[in-house]
Each structure stands twice: as structure tokens, then as C-alpha cells.
C-alpha positions as CSV (number, residue, x, y, z in Angstrom):
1,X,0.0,0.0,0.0
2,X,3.1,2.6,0.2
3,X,4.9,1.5,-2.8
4,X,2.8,3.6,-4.9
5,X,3.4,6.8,-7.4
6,X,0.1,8.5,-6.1
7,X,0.8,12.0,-6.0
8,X,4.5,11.3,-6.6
9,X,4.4,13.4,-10.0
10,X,7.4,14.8,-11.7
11,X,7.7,17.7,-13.9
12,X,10.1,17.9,-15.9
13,X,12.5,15.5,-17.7
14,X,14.9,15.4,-15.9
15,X,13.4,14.3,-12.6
16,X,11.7,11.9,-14.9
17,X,14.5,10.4,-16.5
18,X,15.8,9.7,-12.5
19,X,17.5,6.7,-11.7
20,X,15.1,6.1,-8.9
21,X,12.1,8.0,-10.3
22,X,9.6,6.6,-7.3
23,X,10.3,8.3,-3.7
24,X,10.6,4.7,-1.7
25,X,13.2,3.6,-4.0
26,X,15.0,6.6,-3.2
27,X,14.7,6.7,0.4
28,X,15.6,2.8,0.2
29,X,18.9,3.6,-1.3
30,X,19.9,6.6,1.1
31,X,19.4,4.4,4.0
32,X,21.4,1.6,2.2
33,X,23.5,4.1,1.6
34,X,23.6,5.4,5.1
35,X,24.2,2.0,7.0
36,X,27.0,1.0,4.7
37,X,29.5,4.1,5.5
38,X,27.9,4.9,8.6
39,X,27.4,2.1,10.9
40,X,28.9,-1.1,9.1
41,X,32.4,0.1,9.7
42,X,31.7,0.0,13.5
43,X,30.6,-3.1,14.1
44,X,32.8,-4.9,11.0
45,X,35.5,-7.1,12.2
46,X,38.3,-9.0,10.3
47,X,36.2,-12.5,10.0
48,X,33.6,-10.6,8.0
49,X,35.5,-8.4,6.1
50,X,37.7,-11.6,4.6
51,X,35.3,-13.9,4.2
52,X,32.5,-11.8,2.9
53,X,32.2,-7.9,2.5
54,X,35.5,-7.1,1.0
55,X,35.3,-9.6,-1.6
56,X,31.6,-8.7,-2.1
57,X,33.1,-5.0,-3.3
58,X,35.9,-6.0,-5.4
59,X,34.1,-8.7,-7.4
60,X,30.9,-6.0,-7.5
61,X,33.4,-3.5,-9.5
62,X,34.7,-6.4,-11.8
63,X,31.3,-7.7,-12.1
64,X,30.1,-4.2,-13.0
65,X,33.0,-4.0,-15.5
66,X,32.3,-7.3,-17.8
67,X,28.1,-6.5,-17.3
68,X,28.7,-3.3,-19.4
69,X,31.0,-5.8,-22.1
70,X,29.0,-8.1,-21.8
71,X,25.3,-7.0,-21.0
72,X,25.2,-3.5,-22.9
73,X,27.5,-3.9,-25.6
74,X,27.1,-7.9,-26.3
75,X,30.5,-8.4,-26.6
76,X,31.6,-12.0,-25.0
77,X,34.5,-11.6,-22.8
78,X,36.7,-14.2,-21.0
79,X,39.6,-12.3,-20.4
80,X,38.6,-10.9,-17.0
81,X,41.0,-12.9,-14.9
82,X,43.8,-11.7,-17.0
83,X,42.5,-8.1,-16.9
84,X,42.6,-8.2,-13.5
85,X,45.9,-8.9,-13.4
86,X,46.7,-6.2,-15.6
87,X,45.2,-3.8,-12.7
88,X,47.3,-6.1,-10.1
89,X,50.5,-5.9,-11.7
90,X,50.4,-2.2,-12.6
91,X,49.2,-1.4,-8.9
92,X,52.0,-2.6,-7.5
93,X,54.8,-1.6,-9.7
94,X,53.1,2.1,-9.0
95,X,53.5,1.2,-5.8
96,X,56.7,0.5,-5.5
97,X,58.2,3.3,-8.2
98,X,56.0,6.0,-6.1
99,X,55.7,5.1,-2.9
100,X,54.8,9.0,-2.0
101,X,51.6,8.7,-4.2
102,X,48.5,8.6,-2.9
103,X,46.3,4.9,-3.1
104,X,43.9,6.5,-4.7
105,X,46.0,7.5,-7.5
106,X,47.6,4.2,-7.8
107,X,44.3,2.4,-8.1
108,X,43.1,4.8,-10.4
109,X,46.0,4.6,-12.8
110,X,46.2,1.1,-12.7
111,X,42.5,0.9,-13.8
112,X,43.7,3.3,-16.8
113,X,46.5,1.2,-17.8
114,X,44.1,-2.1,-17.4
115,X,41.9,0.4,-19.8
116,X,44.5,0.4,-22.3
117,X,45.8,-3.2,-22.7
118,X,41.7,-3.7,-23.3
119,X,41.4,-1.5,-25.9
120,X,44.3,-3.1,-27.6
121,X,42.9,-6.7,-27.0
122,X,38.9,-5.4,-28.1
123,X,40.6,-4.6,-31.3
124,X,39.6,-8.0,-32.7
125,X,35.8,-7.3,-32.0
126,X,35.7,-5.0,-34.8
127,X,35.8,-8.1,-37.2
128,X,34.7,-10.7,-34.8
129,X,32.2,-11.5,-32.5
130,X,30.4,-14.1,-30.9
131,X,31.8,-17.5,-30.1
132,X,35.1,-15.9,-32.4
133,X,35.3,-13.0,-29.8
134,X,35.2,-15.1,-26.7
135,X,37.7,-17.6,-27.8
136,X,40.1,-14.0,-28.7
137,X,39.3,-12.7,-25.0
138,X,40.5,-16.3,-24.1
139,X,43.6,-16.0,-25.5
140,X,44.3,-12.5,-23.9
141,X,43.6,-14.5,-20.4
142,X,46.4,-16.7,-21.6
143,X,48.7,-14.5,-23.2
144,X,48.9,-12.1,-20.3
145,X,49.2,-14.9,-17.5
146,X,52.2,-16.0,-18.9
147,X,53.6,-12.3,-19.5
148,X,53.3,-11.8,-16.0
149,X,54.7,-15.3,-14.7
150,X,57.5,-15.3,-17.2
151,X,59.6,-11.7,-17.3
152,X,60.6,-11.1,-13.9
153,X,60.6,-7.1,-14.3
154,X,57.1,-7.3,-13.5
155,X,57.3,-8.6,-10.0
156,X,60.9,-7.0,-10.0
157,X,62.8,-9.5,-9.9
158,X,61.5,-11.6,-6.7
159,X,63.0,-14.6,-7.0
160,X,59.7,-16.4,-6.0
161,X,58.1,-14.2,-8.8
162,X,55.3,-13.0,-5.7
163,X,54.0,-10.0,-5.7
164,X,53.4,-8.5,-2.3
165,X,51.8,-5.0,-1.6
166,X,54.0,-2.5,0.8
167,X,52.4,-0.7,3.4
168,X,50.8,2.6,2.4
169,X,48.2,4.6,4.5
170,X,45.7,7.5,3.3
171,X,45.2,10.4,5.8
172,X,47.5,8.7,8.0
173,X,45.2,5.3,8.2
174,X,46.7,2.5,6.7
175,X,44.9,0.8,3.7
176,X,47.7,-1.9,3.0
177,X,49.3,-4.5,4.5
178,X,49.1,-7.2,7.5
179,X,48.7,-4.0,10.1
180,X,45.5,-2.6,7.8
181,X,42.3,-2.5,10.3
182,X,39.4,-4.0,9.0
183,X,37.0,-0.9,8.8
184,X,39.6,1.4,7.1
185,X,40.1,-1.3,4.3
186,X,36.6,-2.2,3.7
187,X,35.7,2.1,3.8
188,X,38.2,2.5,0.8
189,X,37.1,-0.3,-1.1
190,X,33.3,1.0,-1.0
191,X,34.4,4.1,-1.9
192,X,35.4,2.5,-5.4
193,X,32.1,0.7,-5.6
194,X,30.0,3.6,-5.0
195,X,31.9,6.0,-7.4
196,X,31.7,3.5,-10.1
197,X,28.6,2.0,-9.9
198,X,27.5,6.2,-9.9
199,X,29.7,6.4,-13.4
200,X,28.4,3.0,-14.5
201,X,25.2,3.9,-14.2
202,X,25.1,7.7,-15.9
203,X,27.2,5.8,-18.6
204,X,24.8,3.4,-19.9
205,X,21.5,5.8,-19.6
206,X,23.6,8.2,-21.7
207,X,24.6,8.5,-25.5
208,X,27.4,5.9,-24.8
209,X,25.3,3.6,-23.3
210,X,22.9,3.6,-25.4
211,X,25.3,3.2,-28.5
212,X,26.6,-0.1,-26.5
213,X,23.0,-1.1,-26.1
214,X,22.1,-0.4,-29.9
215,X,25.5,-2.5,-31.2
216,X,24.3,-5.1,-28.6
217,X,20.7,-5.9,-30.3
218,X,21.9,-5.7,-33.9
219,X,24.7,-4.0,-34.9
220,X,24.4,-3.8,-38.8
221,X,20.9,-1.6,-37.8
222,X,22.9,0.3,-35.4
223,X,25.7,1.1,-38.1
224,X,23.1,2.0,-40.4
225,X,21.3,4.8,-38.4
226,X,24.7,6.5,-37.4
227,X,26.0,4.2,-34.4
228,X,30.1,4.3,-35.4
229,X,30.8,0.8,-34.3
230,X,34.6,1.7,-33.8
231,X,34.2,3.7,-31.0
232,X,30.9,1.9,-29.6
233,X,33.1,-1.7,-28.9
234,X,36.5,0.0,-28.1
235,X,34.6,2.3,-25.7
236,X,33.0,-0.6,-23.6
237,X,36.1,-2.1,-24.1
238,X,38.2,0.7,-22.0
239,X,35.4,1.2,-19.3
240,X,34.7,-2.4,-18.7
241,X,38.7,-3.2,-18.3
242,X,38.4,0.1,-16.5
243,X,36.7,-0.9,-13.8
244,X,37.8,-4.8,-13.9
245,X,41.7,-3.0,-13.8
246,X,40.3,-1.0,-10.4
247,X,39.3,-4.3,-9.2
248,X,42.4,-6.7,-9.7
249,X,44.2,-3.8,-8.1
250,X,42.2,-3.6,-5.0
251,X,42.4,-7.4,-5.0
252,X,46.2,-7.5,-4.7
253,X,46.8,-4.6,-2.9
254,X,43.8,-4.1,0.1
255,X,42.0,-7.9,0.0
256,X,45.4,-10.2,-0.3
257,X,48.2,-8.6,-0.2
258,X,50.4,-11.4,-2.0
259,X,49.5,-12.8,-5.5
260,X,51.2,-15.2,-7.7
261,X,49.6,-14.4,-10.6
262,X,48.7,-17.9,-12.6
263,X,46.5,-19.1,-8.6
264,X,45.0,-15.9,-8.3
265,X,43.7,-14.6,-12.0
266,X,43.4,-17.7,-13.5
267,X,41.0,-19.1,-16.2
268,X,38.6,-19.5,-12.6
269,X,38.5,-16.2,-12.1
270,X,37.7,-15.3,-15.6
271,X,34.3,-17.6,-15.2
272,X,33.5,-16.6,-11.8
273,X,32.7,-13.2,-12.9
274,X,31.0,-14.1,-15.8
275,X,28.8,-16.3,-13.5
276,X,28.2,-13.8,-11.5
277,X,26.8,-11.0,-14.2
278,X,24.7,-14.5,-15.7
279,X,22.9,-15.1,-12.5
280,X,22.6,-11.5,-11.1
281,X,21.4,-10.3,-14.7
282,X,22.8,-9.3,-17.9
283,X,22.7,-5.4,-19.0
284,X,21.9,-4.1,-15.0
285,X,24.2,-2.4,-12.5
286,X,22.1,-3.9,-10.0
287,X,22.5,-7.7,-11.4
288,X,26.1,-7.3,-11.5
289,X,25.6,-5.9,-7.1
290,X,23.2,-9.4,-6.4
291,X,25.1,-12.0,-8.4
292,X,28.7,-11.1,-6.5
293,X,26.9,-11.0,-3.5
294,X,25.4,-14.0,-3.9
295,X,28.7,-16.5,-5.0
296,X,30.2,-14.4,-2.7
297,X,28.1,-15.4,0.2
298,X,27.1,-18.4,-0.9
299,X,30.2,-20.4,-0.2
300,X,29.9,-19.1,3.4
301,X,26.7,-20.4,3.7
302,X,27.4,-24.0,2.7
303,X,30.2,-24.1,5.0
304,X,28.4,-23.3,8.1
305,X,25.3,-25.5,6.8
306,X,26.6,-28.6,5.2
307,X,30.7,-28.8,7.4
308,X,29.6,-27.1,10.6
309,X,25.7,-28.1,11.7
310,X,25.0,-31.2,9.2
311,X,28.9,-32.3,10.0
312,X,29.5,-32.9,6.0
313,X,33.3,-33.3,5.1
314,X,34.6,-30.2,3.2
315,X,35.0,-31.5,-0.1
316,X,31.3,-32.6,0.0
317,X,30.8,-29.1,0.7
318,X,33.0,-28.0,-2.6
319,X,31.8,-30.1,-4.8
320,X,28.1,-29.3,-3.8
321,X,28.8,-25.2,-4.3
322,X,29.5,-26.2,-8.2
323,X,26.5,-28.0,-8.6
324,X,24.2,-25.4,-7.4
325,X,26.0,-22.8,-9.2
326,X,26.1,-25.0,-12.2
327,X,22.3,-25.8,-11.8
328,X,21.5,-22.0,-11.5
329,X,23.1,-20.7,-14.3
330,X,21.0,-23.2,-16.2
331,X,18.1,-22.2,-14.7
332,X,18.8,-18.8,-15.7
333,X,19.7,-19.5,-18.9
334,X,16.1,-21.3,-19.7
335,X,13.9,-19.6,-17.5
336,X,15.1,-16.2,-16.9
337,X,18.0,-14.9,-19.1
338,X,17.8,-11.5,-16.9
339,X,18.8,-13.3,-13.7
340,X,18.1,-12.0,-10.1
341,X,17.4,-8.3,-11.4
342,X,14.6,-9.5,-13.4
343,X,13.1,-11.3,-10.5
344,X,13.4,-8.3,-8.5
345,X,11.8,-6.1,-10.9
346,X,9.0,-8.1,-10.6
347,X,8.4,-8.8,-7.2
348,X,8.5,-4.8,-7.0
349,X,5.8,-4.5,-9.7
350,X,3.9,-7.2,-8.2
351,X,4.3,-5.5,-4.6
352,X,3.2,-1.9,-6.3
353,X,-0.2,-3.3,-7.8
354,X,-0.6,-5.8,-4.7
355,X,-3.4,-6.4,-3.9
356,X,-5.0,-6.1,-7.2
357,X,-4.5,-8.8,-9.7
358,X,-1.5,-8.5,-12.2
């Protein structure tokens, strides 16, 4: 009965065109909003920032990064481990050739050089795509792996060819490093979600995004009325390895600390993602937010289920987590190709006429 536009009238375009254009979505989000920087770094401790809310932001960015690729400009990726990595490596060698920088800078450089070394490897798209495309973003994984395992300048020279991240504060609060508390690390990586899930968002309702959108569902149309198809795939190139870059480097450098490049950006972490943007919901910011949160938590849940109350051993436990994921992203596939955002959108349309009929 309050989740209704009665009287909630608009007049102009712009408050039309709003993100959240009825007044309980809005006040939703600014509580959200609200208890994420205002009251969850109180009461956050090490055990959940490890095991679920960091992770939950940095996969969120990467997952936001291959859902504009992917869901607005159709363009099949399976480079994002490698990308990543790309945002790893150049993290920490501007870490350790500027160690007066600012974090901040560093991660958002290394998201610029990670946007780049995309728009070098999206140059393919412009003459493939489909099945073609994904098996070129494959090779990228590959290729760029092996760059990083095999010339030593890039982990300079360690002879266990590790990277590990120094210690560097912001404001006098250390972000990096074993002595990092929990609430300051988890503050800085929100930060990077909000602001880009903000630039994600005014980039796909805008001319870009909707160029993306228009290559997407038929890009021969597209070309036809005007769409330059040049600047369309290269540009959701650069902002997707944009914001995957920021990711891999808040990976490495807040959320591990230590990576050795081939276990942590592997081929896995390419499809992780990807499952993630499947099952939240292709072409929505707020798909790519519920699929990481869900393979994010749902690991957690199956191990204090199935190993600590049922007593199950842990590779039961394993095993079981791919099943389910498998068996949903099937599910998805057949029954709801838009994933968890779909559902959502219509439990809120079904909430707004409740309790009339649909």
C-alpha cells in the first residue's frame, strides 16, 4: 500500500529520466547508503571483512566491468582474470616506483593502464564476435598470465616471482598491508564501488550507453542509423577493463596482499565473474551488485550448513557449491536470461499493484 506513485508526480524530464524515479526507491537507497559508511564500519571485524564484505566490493566492480562488455554492448569476454591482473601488476609496480603517491591515484591509474591493454585486446571485435570474440578474450587470459609469470621485471625480480603490496596509509590510516584495520580497508574499497557503480550507471543511460546497447541488439541496424561501431566496442572495451583494472588492483593490494599471478587470475576467475553477471542479470548495474553477493556469500553459507551443523566433510561441501552454481546458471539460462534483477523487478511491480490482480 506505500509502494505507490500516487501523487508522486514529476515535472520535468529530468526528474523523470531519475535513476530512482519513485520516492521509496529513493529513500531505500539513502538508507542503504547510510548504513554501509555509517554504521557497518563500526561493528565490521576482520572475519567478515575476509570472508564476505571485501570480496563482495571488489568482485561488485569487476562484475560491473564485464556487465557493461557483456550486458550492454554484447560483446563476449573471458579475459577478466587476466585483466585483473593487468590492474594487479600495474598497482603494484606504481606502488613500488612511487611510494609517496596517494592509493587512490595508484588504483586509479592502474584501472587506466588495465583500460589500455583492453582497448588493444577489443581490437579484434571489430571483425569478430560471438563465439570468435570469446575464444580471442580467451587468448588474452592466456597470453597475459604468462607475461606476468614469465619476465621477472614485472614482480621486479623476486625470485619467488610474488608480488606483495608495501604498506601505504591514506590520511594517516593504513589501507595496506598485514597491520590494515578492518574498517579502514573495507571504507576504501566501498568508496570504489560507489563511485563507479555512480559512473556505470550515468554511462549506460547516456549517448554511450545507449550506442553499446544499440550495437548489442543488432549491430548492422545500429551502423546504419549512425552508431560508429569503432568507438561503440573500443569504448565498452576501455570502461569495462576500466573498472575490472580497479578491481584486480584492490584485489592485490587491500583484499590479499600477496598474489602469484597464474592461482589468483586464472582461467577461474575469468568464469567466476561471468557467472556472477549470468545469474545476477545481464545489462543491470544492480544484477552485477546481487550475483557477487550471492557466489560471494554463498560459499559461506554452505560451509556453516553442510561442514559445521550437518557435519559434512569439506570437499562434499565443494563439490556441492558447483553443482548449485552450475544448476542456476541453467536455470537462468532457460527460465530467466535477466537473472536475479529480473526477479526483483518483478516482485516490486507485483508489490506496487498488490493487492489487485497483475
Amino acid at each position: 500500500m506505500f509502494y505507490r506513485e500516487a501523487g508522486d508526480f514529476k515535472t520535468s524530464y529530468v526528474d523523470d529520466n531519475q535513476t530512482f524515479p519513485i520516492k521509496f526507491d529513493r529513500y531505500r537507497y539513502y538508507v542503504v547508503v547510510a548504513v554501509a559508511f555509517g554504521i557497518i564500519p563500526f561493528l565490521i571485524n576482520d572475519y567478515w571483512a575476509n570472508a564476505l564484505l571485501l570480496p563482495f566490493l571488489i568482485y561488485a566492480i569487476a562484475a560491473i566491468g564485464l556487465n557493461i562488455l557483456v550486458g550492454y554492448c554484447g560483446q563476449v569476454s573471458l579475459g577478466t582474470g587476466g585483466f585483473m591482473a593487468v590492474g594487479a601488476y600495474a598497482c603494484y609496480k606504481l606502488m613500488t616506483a612511487f611510494p609517496d603517491v596517494s592509493m587512490f591515484i595508484h588504483v586509479i591509474l592502474a584501472g587506466g593502464i588495465t583500460a589500455i591493454v583492453g582497448v588493444l585486446f577489443g581490437l579484434p571485435s571489430l571483425r569478430i564476435k560471438g563465439f570468435y570474440l570469446a575464444v580471442a578474450t580467451l587468448a588474452a587470459q592466456f597470453f597475459l598470465v604468462w607475461l606476468f609469470n614469465r619476465v621477472p621485471w614485472f614482480y621486479n625480480y623476486s625470485a619467488s616471482g610474488q608480488i606483495n603490496a608495501p604498506e601505504r596509509d591514506v590520511f594517516g590510516i593504513i589501507i595496506t598491508g598485514p597491520n590494515a584495520p578492518a574498517w579502514a580497508t573495507y571504507l576504501f574499497c566501498l568508496i570504489f564501488l560507489a563511485v563507479s557503480a555512480l559512473i556505470a550507471r550515468n554511462l549506460t543511460r547516456g549517448t554511450t550507453g545507449r550506442s553499446w546497447m544499440a550495437i548489442r541488439d543488432m549491430d548492422i541496424a545500429a551502423e546504419i542509423i549512425g552508431v560508429n561501431p569503432l568507438k561503440a566496442k573500443l569504448t565498452a572495451f576501455a570502461a569495462s577493463s576500466f573498472f575490472v583494472g580497479i578491481a584486480g588492483a584492490l584485489f592485490f593490494a587491500v583484499y590479499l596482499g600477496a598474489v602469484e599471478v597464474g592461482e589468483v587470475f586464472g582461467i577461474q576467475k575469468s568464469f567466476l565473474v561471468l557467472f556472477m553477471i549470468i545469474i545476477g542479470g545481464l545489462g543491470s548495474i544492480f544484477g552485477s551488485f546481487a550475483g557477487a553477493a550471492f557466489l560471494v556469500l554463498l560459499p559461506v553459507v554452505l560451509k556453516v550448513v553442510g561442514a559445521d551443523w550437518l557435519g559434512w566433510p569439506t570437499d562434499i561441501v565443494a563439490h556441492l557449491q558447483l553443482v548449485i552454481v552450475g544448476a542456476l546458471i541453467v536455470m537462468f539460462l532457460i527460465l530467466e536470461p535477466h537473472g536475479l534483477a529480473q526477479l526483483w523487478r518483478v516482485a516490486k511491480e507485483k508489490l506496487r499493484l498488490w493487492p489487485f490482480p497483475h
